[in-house]
C-alpha positions in Angstrom: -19.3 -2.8 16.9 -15.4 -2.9 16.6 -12.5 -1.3 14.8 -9.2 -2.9 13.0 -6.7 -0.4 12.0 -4.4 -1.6 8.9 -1.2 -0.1 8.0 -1.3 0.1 4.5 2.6 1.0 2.8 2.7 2.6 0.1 4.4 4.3 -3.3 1.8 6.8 -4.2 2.9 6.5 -8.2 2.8 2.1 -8.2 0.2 1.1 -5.9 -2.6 2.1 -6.8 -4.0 -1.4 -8.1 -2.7 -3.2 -4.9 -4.4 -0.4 -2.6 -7.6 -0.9 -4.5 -7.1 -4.9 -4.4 -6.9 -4.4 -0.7 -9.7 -1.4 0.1 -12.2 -4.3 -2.0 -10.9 -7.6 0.2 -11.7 -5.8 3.7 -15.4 -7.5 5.4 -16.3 -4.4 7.0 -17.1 -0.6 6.1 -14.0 2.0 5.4 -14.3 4.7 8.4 -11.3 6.2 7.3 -8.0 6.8 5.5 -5.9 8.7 7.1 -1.9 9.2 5.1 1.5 9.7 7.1 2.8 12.3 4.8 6.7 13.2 6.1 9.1 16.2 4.4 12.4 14.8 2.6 15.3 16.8 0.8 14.4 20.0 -0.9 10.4 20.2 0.8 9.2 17.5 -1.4 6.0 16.0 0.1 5.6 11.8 0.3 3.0 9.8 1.7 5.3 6.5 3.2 1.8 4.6 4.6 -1.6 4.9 4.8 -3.7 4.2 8.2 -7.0 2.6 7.0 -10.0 2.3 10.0 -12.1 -0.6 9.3 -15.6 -0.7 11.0 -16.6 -4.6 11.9 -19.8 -5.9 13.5 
């Protein structure tokens, strides 16, 4: 049993069709999806990637 990690960048309000294009091409099982959210101007809140652990036999 191994892992991949994929760095997965993102705009939370356009990608949604590429992300799920991407979760659905993977071989093995989603473990996880972990975000990098960061702080910009004014507190607003923005996810910039997405870590995605892949479980492969």
């Amino acid at each position: 049993m191994t892992y991949r990690v994929h760095r997965f960048n993102i705009r939370m309000t356009r990608d949604q069709d590429a992300l799920e294009q991407f979760l659905n091409g993977l071989d093995g099982e989603v473990v996880s999806v972990i975000p990098n959210v960061t702080v910009h101007i004014f507190w607003i809140h923005r996810v910039d990637f997405l870590l995605i652990v892949e479980k492969t036999d």
